[in-house]
C-alpha positions in Angstrom: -90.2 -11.4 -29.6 -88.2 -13.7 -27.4 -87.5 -17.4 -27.9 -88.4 -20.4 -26.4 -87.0 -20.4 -22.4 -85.3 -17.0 -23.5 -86.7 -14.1 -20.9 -86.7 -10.6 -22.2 -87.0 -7.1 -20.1 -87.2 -3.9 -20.9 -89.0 -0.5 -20.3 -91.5 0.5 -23.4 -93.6 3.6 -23.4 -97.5 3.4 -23.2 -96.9 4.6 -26.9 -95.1 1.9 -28.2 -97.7 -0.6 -26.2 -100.7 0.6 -27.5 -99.5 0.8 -31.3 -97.0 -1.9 -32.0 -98.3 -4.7 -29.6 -101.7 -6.9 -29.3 -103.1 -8.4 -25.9 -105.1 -11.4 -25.0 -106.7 -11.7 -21.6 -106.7 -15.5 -21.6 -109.5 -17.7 -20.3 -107.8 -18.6 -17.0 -107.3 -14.9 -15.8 -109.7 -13.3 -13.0 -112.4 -10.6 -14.3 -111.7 -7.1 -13.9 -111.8 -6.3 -10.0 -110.2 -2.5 -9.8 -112.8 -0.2 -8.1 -113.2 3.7 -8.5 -110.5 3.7 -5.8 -107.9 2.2 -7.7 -108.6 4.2 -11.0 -108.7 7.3 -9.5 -105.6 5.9 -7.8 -104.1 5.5 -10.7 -105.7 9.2 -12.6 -104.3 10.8 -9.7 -100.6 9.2 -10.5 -100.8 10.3 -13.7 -102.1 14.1 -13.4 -100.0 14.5 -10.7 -96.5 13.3 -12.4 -98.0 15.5 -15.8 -98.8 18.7 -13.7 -95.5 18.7 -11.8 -92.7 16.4 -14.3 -94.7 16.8 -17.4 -91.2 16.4 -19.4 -89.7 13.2 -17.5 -90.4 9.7 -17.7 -93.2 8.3 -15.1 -92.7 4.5 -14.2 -96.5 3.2 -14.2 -95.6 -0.2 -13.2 -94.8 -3.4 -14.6 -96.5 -6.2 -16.9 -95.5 -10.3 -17.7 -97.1 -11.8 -21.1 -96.4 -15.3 -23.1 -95.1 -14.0 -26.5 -97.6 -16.4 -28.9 -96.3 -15.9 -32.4 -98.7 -16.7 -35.5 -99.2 -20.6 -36.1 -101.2 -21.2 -39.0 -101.2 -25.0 -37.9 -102.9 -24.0 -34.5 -105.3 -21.4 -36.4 -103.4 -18.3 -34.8 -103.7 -15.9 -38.1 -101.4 -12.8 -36.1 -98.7 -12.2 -33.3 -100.0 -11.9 -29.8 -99.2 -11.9 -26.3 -101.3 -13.2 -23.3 -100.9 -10.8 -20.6 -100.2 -13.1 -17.2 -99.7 -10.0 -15.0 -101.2 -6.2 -15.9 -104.4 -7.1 -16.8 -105.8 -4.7 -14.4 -104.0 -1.4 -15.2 -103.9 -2.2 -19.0 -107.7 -2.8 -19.6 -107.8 0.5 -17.8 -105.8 2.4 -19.8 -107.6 0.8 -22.7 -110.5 2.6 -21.1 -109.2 5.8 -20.6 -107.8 6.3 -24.0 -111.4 5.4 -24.8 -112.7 8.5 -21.8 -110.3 10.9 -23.6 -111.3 10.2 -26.9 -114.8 10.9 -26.2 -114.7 14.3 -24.0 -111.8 16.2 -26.0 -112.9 18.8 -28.4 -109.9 18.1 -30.2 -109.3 16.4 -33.6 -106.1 15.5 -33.2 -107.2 13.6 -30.0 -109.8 11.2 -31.4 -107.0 9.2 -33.9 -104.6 8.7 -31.4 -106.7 7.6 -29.0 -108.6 5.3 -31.7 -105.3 3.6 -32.8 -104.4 3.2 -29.6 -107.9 1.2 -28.9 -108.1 -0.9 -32.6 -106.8 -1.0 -35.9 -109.2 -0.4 -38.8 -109.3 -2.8 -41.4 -108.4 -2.4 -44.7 -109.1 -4.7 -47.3 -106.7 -3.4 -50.2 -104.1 -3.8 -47.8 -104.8 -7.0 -46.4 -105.2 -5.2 -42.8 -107.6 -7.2 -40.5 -109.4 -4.9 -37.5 -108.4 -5.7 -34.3 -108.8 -5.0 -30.9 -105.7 -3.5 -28.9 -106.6 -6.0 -26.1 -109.0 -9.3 -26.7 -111.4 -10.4 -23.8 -110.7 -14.2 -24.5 -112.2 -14.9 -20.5 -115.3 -14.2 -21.5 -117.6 -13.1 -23.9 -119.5 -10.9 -22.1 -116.4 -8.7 -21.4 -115.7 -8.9 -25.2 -119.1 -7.4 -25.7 -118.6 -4.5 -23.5 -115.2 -3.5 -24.9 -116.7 -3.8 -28.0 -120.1 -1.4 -27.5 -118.7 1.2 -24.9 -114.9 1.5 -25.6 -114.4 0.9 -28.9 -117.3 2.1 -30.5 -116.7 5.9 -31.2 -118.8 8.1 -28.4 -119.4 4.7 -26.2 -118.3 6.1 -23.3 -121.1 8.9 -23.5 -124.1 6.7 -23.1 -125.3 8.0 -19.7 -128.8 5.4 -20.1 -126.6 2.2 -19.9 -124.1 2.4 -18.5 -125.1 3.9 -15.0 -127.5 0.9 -15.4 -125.0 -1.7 -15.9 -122.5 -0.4 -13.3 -125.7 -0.9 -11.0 -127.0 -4.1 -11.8 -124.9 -6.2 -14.0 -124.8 -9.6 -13.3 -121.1 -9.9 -13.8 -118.8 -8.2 -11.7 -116.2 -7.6 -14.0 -119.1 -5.8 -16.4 -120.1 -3.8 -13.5 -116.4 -2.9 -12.4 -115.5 -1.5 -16.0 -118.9 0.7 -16.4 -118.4 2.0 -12.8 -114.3 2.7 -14.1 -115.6 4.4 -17.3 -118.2 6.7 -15.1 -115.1 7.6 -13.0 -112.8 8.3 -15.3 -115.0 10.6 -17.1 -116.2 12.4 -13.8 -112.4 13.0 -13.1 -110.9 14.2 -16.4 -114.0 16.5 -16.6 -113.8 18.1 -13.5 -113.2 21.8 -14.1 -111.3 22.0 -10.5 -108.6 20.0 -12.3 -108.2 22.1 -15.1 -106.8 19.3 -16.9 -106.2 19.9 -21.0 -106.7 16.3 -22.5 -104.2 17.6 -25.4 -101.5 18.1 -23.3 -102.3 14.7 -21.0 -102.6 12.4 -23.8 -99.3 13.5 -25.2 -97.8 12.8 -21.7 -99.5 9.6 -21.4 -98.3 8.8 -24.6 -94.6 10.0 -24.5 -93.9 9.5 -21.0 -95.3 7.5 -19.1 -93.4 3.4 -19.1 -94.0 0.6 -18.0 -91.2 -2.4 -17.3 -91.9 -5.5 -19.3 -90.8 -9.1 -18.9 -91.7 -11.6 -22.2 -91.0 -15.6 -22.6 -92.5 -17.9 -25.0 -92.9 -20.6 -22.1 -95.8 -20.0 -20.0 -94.3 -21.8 -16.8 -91.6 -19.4 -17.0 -94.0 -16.5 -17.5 -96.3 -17.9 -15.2 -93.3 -18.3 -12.1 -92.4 -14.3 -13.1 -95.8 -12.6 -12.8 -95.3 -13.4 -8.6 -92.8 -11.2 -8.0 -93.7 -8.3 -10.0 -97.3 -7.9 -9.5 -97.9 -4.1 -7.9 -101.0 -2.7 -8.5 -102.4 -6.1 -10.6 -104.1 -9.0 -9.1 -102.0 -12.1 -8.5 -102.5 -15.0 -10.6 -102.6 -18.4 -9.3 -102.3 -22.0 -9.9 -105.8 -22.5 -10.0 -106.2 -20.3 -13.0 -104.3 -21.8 -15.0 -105.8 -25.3 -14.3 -109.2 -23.9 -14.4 -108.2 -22.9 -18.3 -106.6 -26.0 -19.2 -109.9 -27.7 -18.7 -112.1 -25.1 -20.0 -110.2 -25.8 -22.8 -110.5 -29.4 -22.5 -114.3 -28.9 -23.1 -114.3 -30.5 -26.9 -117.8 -31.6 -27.9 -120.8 -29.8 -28.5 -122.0 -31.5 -25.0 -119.7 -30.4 -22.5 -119.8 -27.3 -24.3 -122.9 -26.4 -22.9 -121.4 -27.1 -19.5 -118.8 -24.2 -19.8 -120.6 -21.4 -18.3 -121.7 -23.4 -15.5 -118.4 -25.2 -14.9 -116.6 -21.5 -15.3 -119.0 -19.8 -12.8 -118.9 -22.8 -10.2 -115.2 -22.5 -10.3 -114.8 -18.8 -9.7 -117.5 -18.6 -7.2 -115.0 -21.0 -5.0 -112.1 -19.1 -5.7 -114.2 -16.0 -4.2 -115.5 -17.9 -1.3 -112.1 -19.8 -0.7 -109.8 -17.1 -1.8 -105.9 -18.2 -1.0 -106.7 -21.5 -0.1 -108.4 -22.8 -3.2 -105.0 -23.8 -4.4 -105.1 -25.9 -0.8 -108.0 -27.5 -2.1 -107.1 -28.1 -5.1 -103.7 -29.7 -3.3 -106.2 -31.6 -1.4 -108.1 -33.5 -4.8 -104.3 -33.9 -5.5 -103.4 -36.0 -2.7 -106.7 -37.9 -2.6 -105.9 -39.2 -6.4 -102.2 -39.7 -5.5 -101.7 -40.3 -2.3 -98.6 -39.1 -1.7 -96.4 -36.7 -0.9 -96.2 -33.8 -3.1 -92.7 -32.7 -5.1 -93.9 -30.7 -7.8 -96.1 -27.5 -7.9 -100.0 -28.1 -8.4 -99.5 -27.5 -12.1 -97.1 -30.1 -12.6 -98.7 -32.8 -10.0 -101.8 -32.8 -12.3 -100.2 -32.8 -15.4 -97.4 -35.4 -15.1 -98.9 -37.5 -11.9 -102.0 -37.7 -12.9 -103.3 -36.4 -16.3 -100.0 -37.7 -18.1 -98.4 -40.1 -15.6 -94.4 -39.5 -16.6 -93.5 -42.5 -13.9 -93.1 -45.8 -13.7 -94.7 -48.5 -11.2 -91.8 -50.0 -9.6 -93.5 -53.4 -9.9 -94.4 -53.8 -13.0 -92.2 -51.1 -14.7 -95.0 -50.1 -16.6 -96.1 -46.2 -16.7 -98.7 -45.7 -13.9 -102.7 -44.9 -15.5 -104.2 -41.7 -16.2 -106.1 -41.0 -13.0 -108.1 -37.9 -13.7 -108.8 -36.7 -17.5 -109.2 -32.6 -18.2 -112.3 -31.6 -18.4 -115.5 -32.9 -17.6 -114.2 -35.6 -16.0 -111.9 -32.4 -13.4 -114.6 -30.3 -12.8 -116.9 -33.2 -12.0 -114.6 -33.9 -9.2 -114.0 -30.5 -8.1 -118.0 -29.7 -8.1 -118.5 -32.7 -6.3 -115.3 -32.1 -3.5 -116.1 -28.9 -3.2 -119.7 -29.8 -1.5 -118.0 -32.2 0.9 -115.6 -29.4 2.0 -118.3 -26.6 2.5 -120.2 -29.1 4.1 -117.5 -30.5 6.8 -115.8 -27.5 7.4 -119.2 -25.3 7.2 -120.1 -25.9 11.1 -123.4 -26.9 10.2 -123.6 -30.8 10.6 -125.6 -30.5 14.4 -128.5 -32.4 12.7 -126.4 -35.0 11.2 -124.2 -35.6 13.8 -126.7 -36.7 17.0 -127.5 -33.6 17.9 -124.6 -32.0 18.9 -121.6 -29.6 18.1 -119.2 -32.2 18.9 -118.2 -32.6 15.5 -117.8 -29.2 14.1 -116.5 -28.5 17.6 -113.3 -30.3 16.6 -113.1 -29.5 13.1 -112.4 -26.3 14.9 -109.9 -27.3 17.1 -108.2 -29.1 14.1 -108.4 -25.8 11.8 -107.2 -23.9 15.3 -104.1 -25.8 16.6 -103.1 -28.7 14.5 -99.7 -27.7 12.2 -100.9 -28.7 8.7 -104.3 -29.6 7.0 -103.0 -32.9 5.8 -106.2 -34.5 7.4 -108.3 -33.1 5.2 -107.9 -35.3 2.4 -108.6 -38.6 4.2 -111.5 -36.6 5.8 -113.3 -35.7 2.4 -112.5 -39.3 1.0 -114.2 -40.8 4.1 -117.6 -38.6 3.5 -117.3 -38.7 0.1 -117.7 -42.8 0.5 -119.4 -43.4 3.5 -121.5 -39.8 4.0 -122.1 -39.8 8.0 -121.9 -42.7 8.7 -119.7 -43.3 12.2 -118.6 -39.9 10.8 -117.3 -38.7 14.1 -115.6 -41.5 15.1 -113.5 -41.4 12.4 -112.7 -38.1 12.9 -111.3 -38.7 16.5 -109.3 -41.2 15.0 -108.2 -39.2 12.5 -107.1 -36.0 14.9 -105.8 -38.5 17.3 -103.1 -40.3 14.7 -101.8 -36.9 13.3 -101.8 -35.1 16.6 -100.0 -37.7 17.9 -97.4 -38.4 15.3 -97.0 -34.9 16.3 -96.3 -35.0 19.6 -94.3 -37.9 19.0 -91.9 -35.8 17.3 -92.8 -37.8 13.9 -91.2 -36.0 10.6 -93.6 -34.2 8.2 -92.9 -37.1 5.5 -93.9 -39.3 7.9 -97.2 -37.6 8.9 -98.1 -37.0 5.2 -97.9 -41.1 4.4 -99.5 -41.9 7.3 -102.8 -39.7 6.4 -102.0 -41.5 3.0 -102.3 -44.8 4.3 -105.6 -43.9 5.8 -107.0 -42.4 2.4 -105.8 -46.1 1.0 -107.4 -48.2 3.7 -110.9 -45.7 3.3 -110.4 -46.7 -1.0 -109.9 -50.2 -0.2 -112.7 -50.6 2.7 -116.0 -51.4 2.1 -118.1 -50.3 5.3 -117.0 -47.9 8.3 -116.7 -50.6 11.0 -113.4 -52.4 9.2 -112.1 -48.8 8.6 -112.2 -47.3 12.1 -110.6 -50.8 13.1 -107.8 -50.6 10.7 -104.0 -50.7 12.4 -103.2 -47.8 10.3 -105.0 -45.5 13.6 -102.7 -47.2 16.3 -100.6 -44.5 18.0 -96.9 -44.7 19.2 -97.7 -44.4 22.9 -94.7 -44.4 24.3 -93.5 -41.3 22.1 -96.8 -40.0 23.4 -96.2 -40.3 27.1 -92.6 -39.7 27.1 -92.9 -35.9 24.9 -96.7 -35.2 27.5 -95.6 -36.3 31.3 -92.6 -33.8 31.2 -92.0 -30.1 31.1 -94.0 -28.9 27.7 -93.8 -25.4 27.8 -92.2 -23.8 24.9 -93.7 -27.1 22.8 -95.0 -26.1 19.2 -98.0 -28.7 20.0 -98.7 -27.0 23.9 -101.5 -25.3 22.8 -103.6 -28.0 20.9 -103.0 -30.1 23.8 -104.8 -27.3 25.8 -107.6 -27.1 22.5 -107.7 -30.8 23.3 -108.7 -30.3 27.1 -110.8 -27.2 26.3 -112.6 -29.8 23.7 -112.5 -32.5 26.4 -115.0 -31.3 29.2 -117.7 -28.9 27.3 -121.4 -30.6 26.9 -121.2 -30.0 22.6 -124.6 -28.0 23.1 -123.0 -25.1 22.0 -119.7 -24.2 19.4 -116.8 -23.6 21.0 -115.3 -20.3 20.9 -112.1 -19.1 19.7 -110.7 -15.8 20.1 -106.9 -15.1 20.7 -105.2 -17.6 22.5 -102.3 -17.3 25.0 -100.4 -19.9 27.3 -100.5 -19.0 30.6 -98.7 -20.2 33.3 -100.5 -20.7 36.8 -97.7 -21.0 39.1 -95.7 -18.2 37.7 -92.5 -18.7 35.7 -90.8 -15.6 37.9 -92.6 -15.3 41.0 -91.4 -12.5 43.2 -89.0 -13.2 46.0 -91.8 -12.4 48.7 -94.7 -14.0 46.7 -96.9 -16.7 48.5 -95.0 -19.2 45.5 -92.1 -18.6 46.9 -93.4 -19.9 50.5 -95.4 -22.8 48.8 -93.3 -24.0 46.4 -89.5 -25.0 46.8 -86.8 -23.9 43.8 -86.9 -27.9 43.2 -90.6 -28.0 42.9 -90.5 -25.0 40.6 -87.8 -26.4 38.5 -89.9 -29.6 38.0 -93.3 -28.6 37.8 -93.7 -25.1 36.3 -93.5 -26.1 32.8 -95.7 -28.5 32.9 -98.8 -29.9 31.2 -100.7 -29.7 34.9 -99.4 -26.1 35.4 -100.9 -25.0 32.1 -104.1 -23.0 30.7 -105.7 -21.1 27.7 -106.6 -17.3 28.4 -108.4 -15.5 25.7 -106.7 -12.7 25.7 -102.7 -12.0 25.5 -100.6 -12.7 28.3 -100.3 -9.7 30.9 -96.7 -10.6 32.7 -97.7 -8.5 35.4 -100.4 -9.6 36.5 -99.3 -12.9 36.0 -96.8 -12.8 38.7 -99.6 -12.1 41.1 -100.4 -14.6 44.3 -102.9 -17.2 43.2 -106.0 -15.8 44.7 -105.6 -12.4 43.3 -104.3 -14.0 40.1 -107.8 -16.0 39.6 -109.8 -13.2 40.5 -108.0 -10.2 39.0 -106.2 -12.0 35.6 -108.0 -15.5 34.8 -111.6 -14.0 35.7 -111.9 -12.3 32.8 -110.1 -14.2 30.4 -111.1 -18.1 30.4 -114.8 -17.5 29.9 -114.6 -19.7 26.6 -111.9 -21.8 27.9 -113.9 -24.6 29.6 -110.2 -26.8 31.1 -109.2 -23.6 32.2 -112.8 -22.7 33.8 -112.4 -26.0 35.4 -109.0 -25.8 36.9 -109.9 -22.5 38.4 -113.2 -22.7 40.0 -112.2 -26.4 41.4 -109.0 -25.0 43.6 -109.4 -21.9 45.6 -105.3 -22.5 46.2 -101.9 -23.8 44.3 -99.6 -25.0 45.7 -97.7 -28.7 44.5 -100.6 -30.7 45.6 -103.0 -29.2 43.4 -100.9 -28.7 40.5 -99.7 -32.4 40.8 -103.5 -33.5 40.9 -104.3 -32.1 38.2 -101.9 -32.6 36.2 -102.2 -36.2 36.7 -106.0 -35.7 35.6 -105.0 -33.9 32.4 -102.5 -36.7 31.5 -105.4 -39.2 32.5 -108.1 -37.6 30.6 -105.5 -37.1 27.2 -104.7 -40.9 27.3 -108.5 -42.0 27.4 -109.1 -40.2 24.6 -106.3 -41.2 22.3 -107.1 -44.7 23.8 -103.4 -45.1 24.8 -103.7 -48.0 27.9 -102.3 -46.4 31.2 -100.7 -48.6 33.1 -101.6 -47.0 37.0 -97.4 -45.6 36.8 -97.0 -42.8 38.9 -95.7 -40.2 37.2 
């Protein structure tokens, strides 16, 4: 048992795992997700390494718990250990121990096998029963452990459990039937000629696994990353999610926990990876700052348990958010917002038009980060729709241009900060979308646009932009891959019609820039590239701007290119961009 801080490793046999150690699954760990695939996966691993090594040691994997020792004070009677990382392939070997027991003829099978699942109580002793591995996610899990594995013969009842691995209602309940029907098609199978005597005893004896054990669950929490192989990763929003399940202390809220529970995981499966982003975004909306810490700590020392001090008053800085009720309220209620906004299905509510989901697109497509999110959800979760759109411009326009402006990430982040503060502070739409906290650096705006771009990270949402610019909104606008293409060629040939329209000096000045620039849905084809402009737009761009409407423009207004029409149109583009970031154009020929 390691101390506090202290991180232990070591190999240990499935033997010594399944008679001298206890498991908990905690509350903030997924279900069990392994399908037939990965079990037979996994029975395939092992009967291999028996039939062909059956005398050396098979590496299985490896597996990261919180060492918990007994605290009377905290009403934890025994030593146990909450399994971070391995839930997966150790609930499956609890199963199989469980498959074996049931299908060998032998009696010296059905002990081991038993001892390995729970420990019989004994009274005279003072032995409690236990399970090798506790369910604590759910009960419902508990149940089944309880019925088919540990329950002599469970893994024999062919009524329900076909049934449940058909039509449970929880996943998890449906995975581990359909794992137990495997695994007792597979070790039955006369092809394999597999004797259960001799696999146990190998399972036992020689297969390890590598283990890595701290009584600090941040540290344990930062190692189950690294070494997750066949498991499923655990992330910050697991461990959040149990914190305030656990924060559910009255008979009230109580009731609440299945709800709250399901409502949670059902976002994690619709979100996946970028729930934590989400959950980063409630973060900055309560804050409104940049972040230093991980998601863990932000909500626990920022704003469950402020540690800091307002520099004004010197005073510790309120509680902002409480676990809980109070957490999932927020995230139940945030979560609509975002499926609603980022959905694509506000046509209705925003006059009739895709213009809006149009550029929640474009956003999601080009821009570098998803700091404008936050503001975003703060604005409809205040105002609803309410001059929805125009924010929205506004909101694109300030961080795109702070962008292009060549502003520092830190100073992006405060800015979309300052706009969360003046939507908090604001009391009706007209006073926010007026607010100085929109205006735009224009010079840094015309000075990084009028000259050669190509090569720019922000080249391509510029080109979004345009595409965005010139479509009627009756329809979504398409994305599929997106290349930057030149139209006057980078390398024309030496006997092109380029080279005859265009001087080295012109070339120099005006290949790289905005004017000289399109989106092609396709990836660039260098050949084909190079090609004279009028076989160029009917042989390369035909096919490959149909959902680019700037590009469609460009090419079926000039039947030539030479500098007049690039420097016509790339006035227009510069034209169009400053309208719609409102940036005042002074008639300067550029």
């Amino acid at each position: 048992m390691p101390n506090e801080h202290e991180i232990k490793s070591g190999k240990i046999l499935v033997k010594e795992i399944f008679s001298n150690m206890w498991f908990r699954i905690p509350e903030y760990q997924r279900p069990y997700i392994w399908s037939t695939d990965e079990v037979n996966d996994l029975l395939d691993d092992l009967t291999f390494a028996h039939k062909e090594k059956p005398n050396q040691e098979y590496f299985l994997g490896s597996f990261v718990f919180q060492a918990k020792k007994a605290d009377s004070a905290s009403g934890q009677a025994f030593d146990e250990n909450d399994l971070l990382d391995g839930q997966q392939r150790m609930s499956t070997l609890l199963m199989l121990f469980a498959c074996i027991r049931d299908l060998s003829d032998s009696e010296k099978v059905r002990p081991s096998c038993q001892k390995s699942i729970f420990q019989k109580g004994d009274d005279i002793d003072d032995i409690p029963e236990r399970t090798r591995i506790v369910f604590a996610i759910r009960d419902t899990e508990q149940e089944f452990i309880d019925e088919f594995v540990k329950k002599d013969g469970g893994t024999q009842n062919e009524m329900e459990l076909p049934e449940l691995a058909k039509t449970a209602e929880t996943p998890s309940i449906r995975n581990m039937a359909q794992a137990i029907l495997e695994m007792r098609r597979y070790l039955a199978d006369p092809e394999k000629n597999l004797d259960l005597v001799s696999f146990l005893r190998f399972l036992r004896n020689r297969v390890l696994l590598i283990y890595v054990a701290t009584e600090d669950l941040d540290d344990a929490f930062r190692l189950f990353t690294i070494l997750n192989d066949r498991g499923v990763p655990l992330r910050n929003s697991d461990i959040l999610k149990s914190q305030n399940l656990g924060a559910l202390d009255n008979d009230k809220d109580k009731t609440q926990y299945t709800r709250y529970a399901k409502m949670w995981e059902e976002a994690e499966g619709e979100l996946g990876e970028e729930f934590d982003r989400f959950l980063n975004h409630l973060r900055t909306i309560l804050l409104k700052d940049k972040a230093r810490l991980n998601l863990l700590q932000e909500f626990e020392h920022k704003i469950y348990v402020p540690r800091e001090k307002d520099k004004a008053t010197g005073k510790t800085k309120p509680v902002l958010l409480t676990k809980g009720k109070a957490t999932f309220a927020m995230v139940e209620r945030y979560l609509k917002h975002y499926n609603t906004l980022m959905g694509g299905g506000n046509y209705d509510k925003t006059g009739g038009e895709f213009r809006f989901d149009n550029l929640i697109m474009v956003m999601l497509k080009g821009l570098p980060s998803t700091d404008w999110i936050p503001p975003l959800l703060r604005y409809f979760d205040k105002f609803k729709y309410d001059n929805l759109l125009k924010f929205l411009i506004l909101l694109d326009n300030k961080l795109s241009a702070d962008w292009v402006s060549l502003y520092t990430p830190t100073s992006r982040i405060e800015n979309m900060n300052q706009v969360i503060r003046v939507v908090e502070e604001t009391s009706n739409t007209a006073d926010v979308l007026n607010n100085p906290c929109f205006q735009l650096d224009a010079d840094g705006f015309k000075r990084e646009t009028e000259v050669a771009v190509y090569g720019r990270r922000f080249i391509r949402y510029l080109l979004l932009k345009l595409d965005y610019l010139f479509p009627d909104h009756a329809h979504r606008m398409s994305f599929e891959t997106l290349s930057v293409e030149h139209i006057l060629p980078q390398n024309p040939a030496d006997d092109s019609q380029w080279k005859k329209d265009f001087t080295d000096a012109q070339r120099e000045e005006w290949t790289d820039r905005l004017g000289n620039l399109v989106l092609i849905s396709t990836r660039k084809n260098t050949s084909q590239g190079r090609l004279d402009y009028a076989l160029k737009k009917n042989k390369y761009f035909e096919k490959r701007i149909s959902t680019c409407p700037n590009s469609l423009r460009v090419l079926e207004k000039h039947n030539q290119w030479t500098p007049k029409e690039l420097e016509a149109n790339h006035r227009f583009v510069i034209s169009e961009l400053q309208k719609h970031y409102g940036i005042q154009q002074c008639g300067d020929k550029l």
